[in-house]
C-alpha positions as MATLAB code, in Angstrom:
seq = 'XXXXXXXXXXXXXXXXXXXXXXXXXXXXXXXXXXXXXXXXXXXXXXXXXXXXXXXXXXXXXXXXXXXXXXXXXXXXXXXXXXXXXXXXXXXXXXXXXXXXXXXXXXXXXXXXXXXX';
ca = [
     -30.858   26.192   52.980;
     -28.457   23.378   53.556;
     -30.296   21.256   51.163;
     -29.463   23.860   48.513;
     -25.910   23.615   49.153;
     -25.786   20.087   49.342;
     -27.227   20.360   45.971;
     -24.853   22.872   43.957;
     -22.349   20.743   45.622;
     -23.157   17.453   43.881;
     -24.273   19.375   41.061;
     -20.946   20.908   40.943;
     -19.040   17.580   41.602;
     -21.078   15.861   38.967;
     -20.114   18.490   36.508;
     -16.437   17.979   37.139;
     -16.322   14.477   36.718;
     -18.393   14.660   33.369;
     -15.697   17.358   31.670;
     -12.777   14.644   33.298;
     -14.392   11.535   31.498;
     -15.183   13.932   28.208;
     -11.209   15.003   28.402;
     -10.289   11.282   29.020;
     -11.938   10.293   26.090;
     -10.680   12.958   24.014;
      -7.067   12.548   24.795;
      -7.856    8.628   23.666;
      -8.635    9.760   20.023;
      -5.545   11.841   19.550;
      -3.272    9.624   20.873;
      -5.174    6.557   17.623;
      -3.955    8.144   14.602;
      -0.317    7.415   15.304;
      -0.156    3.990   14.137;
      -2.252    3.987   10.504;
       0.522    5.565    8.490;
       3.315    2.622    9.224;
      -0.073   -0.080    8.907;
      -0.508    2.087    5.080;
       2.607    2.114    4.277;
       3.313   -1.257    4.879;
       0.293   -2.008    2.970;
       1.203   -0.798   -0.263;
       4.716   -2.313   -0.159;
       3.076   -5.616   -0.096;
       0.388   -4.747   -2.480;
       3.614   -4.053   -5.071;
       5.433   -7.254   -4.168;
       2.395   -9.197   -5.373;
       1.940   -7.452   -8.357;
       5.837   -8.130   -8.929;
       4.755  -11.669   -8.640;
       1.907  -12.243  -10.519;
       4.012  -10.150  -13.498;
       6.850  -12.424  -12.895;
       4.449  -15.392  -13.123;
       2.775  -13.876  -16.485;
       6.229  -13.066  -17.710;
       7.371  -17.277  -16.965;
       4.096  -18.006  -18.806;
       4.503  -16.372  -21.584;
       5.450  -18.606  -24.721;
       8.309  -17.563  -26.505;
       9.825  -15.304  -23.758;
      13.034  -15.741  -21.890;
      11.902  -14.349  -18.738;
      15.139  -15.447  -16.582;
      16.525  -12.401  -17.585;
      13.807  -10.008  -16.928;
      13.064   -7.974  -13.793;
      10.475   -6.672  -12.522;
       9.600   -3.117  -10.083;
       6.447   -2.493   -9.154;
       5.374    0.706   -7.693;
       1.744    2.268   -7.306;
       0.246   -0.206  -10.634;
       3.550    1.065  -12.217;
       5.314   -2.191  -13.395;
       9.138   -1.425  -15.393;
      10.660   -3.858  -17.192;
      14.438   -3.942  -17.008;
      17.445   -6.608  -18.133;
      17.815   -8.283  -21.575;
      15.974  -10.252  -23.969;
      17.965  -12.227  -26.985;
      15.112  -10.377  -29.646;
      13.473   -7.631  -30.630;
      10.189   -9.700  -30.460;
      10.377  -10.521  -27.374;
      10.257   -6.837  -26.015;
       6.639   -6.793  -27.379;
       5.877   -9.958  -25.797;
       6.944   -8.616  -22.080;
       5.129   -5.632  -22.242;
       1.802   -7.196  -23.393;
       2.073   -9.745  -20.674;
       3.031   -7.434  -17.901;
      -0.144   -5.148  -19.369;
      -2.524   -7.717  -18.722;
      -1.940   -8.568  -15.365;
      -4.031   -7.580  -12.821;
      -3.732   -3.972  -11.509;
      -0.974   -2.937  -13.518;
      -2.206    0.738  -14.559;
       1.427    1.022  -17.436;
       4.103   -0.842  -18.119;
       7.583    1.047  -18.932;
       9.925   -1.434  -21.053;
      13.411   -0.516  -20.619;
      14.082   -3.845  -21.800;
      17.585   -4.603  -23.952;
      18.690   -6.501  -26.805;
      21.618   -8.975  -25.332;
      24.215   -9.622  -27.827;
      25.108  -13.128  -27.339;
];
């Protein structure tokens, strides 16, 4: 009879400890997620700066485009084009150039003719 005892009382005290390491574990797994969404986020802000850059680069590239004046937002494969260009030709130019850059999904030109 003490036998059986002794054994529904490690039985018992095995049981305990196995729900305390399966609690353990799962508190561990909430407690991951937290971080991700700053690591994402952080992520996709650099993924636009490069894009800014390698349009920027295109842009300086380009013949017969005066880039100094040009500048560039990137968002999502969203490049816009803003600031002034001395012709009307050269508005063409930007937007082809920006368009075939690498991972730029459109290109909005809200580029302007300068007057000087």
């Amino acid at each position: 009879m003490n036998q059986g005892k002794v054994c529904r009382l490690v039985s018992g005290a095995l049981l305990v400890l196995a729900s305390l390491d399966a609690y353990a574990q799962s508190s561990d797994v909430l407690a991951a997620p937290v971080r991700p969404y700053a690591s994402d986020a952080k992520a996709a802000k650099a993924a636009d700066r490069a894009l800014q850059k390698s349009v920027i680069r295109a842009l300086s590239r380009t013949k017969g485009l005066r880039a100094t004046t040009i500048t560039v937002r990137a968002r999502n494969g969203v490049v816009t084009l803003e600031g002034t260009v001395p012709e009307q030709s050269q508005m063409g130019l930007a937007t082809q150039a920006a368009e075939g850059v690498e991972g730029v999904t459109s290109v909005t030109n809200a580029l302007t003719l300068s007057t000087l």
